[in-house]
Structure formats: structure tokens, C-alpha cells
C-alpha distance (Angstrom), angle and dihedral (degrees) to the residues before:
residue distance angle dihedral
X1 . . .
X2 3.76 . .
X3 3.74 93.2 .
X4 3.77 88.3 46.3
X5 3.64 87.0 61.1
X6 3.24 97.4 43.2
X7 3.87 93.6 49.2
X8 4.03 91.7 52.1
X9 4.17 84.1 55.3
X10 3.26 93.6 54.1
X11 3.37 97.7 47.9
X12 3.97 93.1 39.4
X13 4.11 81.9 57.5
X14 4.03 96.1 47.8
X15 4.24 90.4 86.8
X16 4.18 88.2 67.0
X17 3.88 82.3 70.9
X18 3.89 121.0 70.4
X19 3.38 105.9 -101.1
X20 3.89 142.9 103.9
X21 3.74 126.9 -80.7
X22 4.34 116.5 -161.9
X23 3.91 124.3 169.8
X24 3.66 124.5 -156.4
X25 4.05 140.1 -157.0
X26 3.48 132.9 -168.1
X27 3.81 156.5 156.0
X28 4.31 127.9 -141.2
X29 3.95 123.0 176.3
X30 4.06 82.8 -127.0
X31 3.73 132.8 20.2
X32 3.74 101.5 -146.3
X33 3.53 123.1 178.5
X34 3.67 122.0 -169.5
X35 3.62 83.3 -9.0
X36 3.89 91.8 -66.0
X37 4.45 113.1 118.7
X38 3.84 104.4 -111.8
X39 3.87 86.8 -172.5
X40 4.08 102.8 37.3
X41 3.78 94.6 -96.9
X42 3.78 97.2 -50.2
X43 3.77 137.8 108.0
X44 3.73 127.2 -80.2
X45 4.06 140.3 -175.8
X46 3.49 122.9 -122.3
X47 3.97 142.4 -171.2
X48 3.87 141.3 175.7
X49 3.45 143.2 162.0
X50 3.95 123.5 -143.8
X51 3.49 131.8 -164.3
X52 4.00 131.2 -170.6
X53 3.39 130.7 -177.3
X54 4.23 132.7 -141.6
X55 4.00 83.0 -117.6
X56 3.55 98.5 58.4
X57 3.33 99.2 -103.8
X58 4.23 122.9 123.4
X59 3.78 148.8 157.9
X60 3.81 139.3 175.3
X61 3.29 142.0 177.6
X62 4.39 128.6 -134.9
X63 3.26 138.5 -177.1
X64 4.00 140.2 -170.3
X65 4.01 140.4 167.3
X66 3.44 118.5 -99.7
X67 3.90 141.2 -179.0
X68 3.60 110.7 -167.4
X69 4.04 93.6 86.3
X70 3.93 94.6 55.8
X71 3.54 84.5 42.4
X72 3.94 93.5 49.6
X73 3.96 83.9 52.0
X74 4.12 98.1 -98.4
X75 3.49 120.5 114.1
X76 4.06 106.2 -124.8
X77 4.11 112.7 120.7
X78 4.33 88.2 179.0
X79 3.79 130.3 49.7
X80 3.70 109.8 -157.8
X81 3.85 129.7 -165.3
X82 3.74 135.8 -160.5
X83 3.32 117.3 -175.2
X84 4.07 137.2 164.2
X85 3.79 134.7 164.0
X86 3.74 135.2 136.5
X87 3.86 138.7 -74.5
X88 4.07 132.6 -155.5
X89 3.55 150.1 153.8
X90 3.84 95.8 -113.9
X91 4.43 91.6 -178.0
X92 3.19 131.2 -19.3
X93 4.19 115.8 -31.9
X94 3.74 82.3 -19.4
X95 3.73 102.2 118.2
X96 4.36 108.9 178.9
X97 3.94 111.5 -161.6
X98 3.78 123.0 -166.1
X99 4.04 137.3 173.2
X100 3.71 149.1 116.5
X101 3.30 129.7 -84.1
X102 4.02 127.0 -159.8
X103 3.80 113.7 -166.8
X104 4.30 104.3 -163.5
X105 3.61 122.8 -170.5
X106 4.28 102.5 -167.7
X107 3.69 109.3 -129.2
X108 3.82 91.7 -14.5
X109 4.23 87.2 156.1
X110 3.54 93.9 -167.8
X111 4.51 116.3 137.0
X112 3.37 103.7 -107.9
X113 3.81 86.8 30.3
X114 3.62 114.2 -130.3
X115 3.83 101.4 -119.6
X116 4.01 110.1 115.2
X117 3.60 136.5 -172.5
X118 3.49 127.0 -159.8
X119 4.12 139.4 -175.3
X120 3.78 116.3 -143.4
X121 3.63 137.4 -163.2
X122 4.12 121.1 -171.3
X123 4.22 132.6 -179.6
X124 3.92 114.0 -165.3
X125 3.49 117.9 -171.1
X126 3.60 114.9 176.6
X127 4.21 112.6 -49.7
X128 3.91 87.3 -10.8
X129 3.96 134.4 95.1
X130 3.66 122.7 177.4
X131 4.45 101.3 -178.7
X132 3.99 125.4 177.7
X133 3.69 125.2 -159.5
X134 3.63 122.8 -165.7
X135 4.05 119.1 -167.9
X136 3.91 119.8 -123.7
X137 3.13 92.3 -168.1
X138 4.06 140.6 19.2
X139 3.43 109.8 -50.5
X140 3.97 116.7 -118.0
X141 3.46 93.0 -35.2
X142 4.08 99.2 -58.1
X143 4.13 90.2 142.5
X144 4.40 109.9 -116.8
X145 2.98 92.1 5.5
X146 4.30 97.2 119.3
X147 3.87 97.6 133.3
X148 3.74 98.4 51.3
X149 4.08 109.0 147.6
X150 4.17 138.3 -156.2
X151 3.24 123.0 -163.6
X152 3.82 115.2 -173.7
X153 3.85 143.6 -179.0
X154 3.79 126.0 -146.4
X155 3.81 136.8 -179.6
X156 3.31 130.0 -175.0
X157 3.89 125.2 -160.6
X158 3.79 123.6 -169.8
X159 3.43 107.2 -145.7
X160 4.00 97.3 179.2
X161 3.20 134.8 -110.5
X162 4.07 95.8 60.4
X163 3.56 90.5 -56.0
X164 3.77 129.9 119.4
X165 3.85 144.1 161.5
X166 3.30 128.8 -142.5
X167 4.22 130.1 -170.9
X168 3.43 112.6 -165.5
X169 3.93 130.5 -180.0
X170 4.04 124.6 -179.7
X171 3.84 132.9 168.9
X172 3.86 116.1 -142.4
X173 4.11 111.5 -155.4
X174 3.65 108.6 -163.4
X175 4.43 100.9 -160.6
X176 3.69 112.5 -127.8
X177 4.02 90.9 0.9
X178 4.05 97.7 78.4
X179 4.13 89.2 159.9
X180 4.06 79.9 65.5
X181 3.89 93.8 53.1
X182 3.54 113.8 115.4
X183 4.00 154.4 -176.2
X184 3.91 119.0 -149.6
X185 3.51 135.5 178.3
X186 3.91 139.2 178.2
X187 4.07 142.4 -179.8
X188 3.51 112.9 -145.1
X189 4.15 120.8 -157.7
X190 4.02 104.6 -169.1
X191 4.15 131.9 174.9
X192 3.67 119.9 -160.4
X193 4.34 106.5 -146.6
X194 3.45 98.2 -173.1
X195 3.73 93.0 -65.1
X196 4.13 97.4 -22.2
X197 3.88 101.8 105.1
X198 3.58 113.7 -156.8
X199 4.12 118.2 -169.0
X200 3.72 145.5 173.3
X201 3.40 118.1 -167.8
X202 4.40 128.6 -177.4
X203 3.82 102.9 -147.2
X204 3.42 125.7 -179.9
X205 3.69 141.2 155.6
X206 4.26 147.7 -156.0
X207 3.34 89.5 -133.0
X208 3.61 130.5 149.6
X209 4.06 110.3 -95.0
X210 3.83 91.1 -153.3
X211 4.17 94.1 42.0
X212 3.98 80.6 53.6
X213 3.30 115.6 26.9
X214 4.14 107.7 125.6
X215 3.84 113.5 -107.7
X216 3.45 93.3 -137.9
X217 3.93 107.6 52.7
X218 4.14 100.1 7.7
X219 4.39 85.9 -116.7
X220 3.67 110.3 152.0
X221 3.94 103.5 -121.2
X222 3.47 94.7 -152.2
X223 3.24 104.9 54.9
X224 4.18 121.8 129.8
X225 3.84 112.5 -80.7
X226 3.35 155.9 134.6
X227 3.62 126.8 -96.6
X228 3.82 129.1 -168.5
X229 3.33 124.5 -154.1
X230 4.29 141.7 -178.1
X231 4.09 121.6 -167.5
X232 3.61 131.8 -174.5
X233 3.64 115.8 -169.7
X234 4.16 120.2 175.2
């Protein structure tokens, strides 16, 4: 909780620098992360707020509903993340990215709790992204399992016209839980209106359908589907 706090601070300070602040709301039919159903294959709401500074320097904070603590037994309806780091053009169109990342889950009472933090490290060059994100700490309440890793690919295509397409592949490596290790993948269809994104993205996952199977109906949450999504960022 302290490092929550401390994150939200930090963040809450960033505006003193000279830099721009943007917030964002949206909607999708299925919060997936790393191809696993946060919210048991059903829609959520979501919000943030991001702020980067001229010196490289940024942080945010976002928010969505979620499902799969209550469902788990806790008692947290909301995941909420703060994150901040730094970005630069390290050569050339080589731009390196690195932060920390706190994933909180308020009052989610489950033993190991739920709450995660993670340290990233990310290369772009040109349309591609290759990130890594090493856990601090347990990793969503999988029990010794601090030093879990992702490693993940991105590439982004502009299309024109606000649109863009973006493959993306990751691998998630759960320490000490190898039934929990996983391969997921997605194609993302977006349309920029001004503002108004609009994106479909096919998401699907090798996951284990035991490791991931929803408490509360048995429904494999990472199975292959499609997920619909609306953002507004100003």
C-alpha cells in the first residue's frame, strides 16, 4: 500500500514539470490481459490519466473493473495501476523505455495477495517493440512466484487514414508454477476519429485450461476470441 501511495504522489507531482497531461475513458466487451479474461469473459470500463514530461520522464495512473478477484474469493471489483519510468532516443530510431509498474487490487484479501509489481525494460525501433517485465513481487497471487518474467513482441502498422494494425505475441513464465506458463497472441484492427479510437482485436492464448479456468463458471479465460473495444482520450 505504501508504494501505492507513494506512486499516486509522484504522479500527482509530475504536472510541476513541463510536460503534457491527457486522460482517457473507455469501454471493451473483454478486458484481457496477456490474453487471460480479467472480468470472466465479459465487458468492463476503464480510465487513466497519463502524463509525460519534455525531459523524458512520465507516469500515469489506470484503472478498470474486473471479476476474477471476487471470483478467486477476495473482495476487489477494480484493479488499479500506477506506473512511471523514463523514455529516450538512445541512437538513431532506437528509442529504450524503462519504469515500474504497480498493479493494486483494493482490499482484494486473497493469501498471496494479488497486488504485483513489476520492472520493465522496452527497445522500439521503427514499427517494432520488443518489452520485458520482471515481477518484484509474487505475481497475481500465484504463491513464490516473485521473479516471474514476460517477454513480448509488438508491431505496429499505420495503415492511413487513423487506422493501424498491430500483431502482437508474448510468453508469460509463471516461476515455480510451470502449469501457469503461457504463449499469447493477438491482432488488433484500430480507427483513430479524431480522438474516438475504435478497435477489434482476435486474442487468443496456449494457455493451460485448468491454470485458467474461472472459479465461478469452469470457462477457460483464455480461450480465442474477439474483443471490442471504444477509447476516448483528451
Amino acid at each position: 500500500m505504501k508504494t501505492l501511495v507513494s506512486a499516486l504522489a509522484l504522479t500527482l507531482a509530475l504536472p510541476a514539470w513541463a510536460g503534457d497531461l491527457s486522460f482517457n475513458v473507455g469501454a471493451v466487451s473483454d478486458y484481457r490481459y496477456r490474453g487471460i479474461s480479467q472480468t470472466r469473459l465479459k465487458p468492463a470500463l476503464q480510465g487513466g490519466l497519463d502524463y509525460a514530461a519534455t525531459n523524458g520522464f512520465y507516469g500515469g495512473a489506470w484503472a478498470s473493473t474486473i471479476k476474477w478477484i471476487r471470483d478467486a474469493g477476495g473482495d476487489a471489483q477494480a484493479e488499479v495501476d500506477v506506473y512511471g519510468g523514463y523514455k529516450a532516443e538512445v541512437a538513431t530510431g532506437l528509442t529504450l523505455d524503462v519504469g515500474l509498474l504497480h498493479y493494486a487490487y483494493p482490499g482484494n484479501q486473497l493469501n498471496p495477495s494479488a497486488n504485483t509489481r513489476e520492472v520493465y525494460g522496452a527497445l522500439t525501433y521503427g514499427p517494432l517493440t520488443a518489452k520485458y517485465s520482471h515481477s518484484t513481487t509474487d505475481l497475481f497471487g500465484f504463491a513464490d512466484s516473485r521473479g516471474s518474467g514476460y517477454f513480448d513482441v509488438t508491431v505496429s502498422f499505420d495503415l492511413g487514414d487513423g487506422m493501424t494494425l498491430t500483431p502482437h505475441v508474448g510468453h508469460q513464465t509463471v516461476r515455480r508454477h510451470a502449469a501457469a506458463s503461457y504463449t499469447d497472441y493477438s491482432m488488433t484492427l484500430a480507427k483513430d476519429f479524431a480522438g474516438l479510437v475504435l478497435s477489434g482485436s482476435l486474442v487468443g492464448t496456449d494457455a493451460g485450461k485448468t491454470a485458467y479456468a474461472s472459479p465461478a463458471n469452469g470457462k477457460f479465460l483464455g480461450r480465442t476470441g474477439l474483443v471490442v473495444g471504444l477509447k476516448k482520450t483528451f
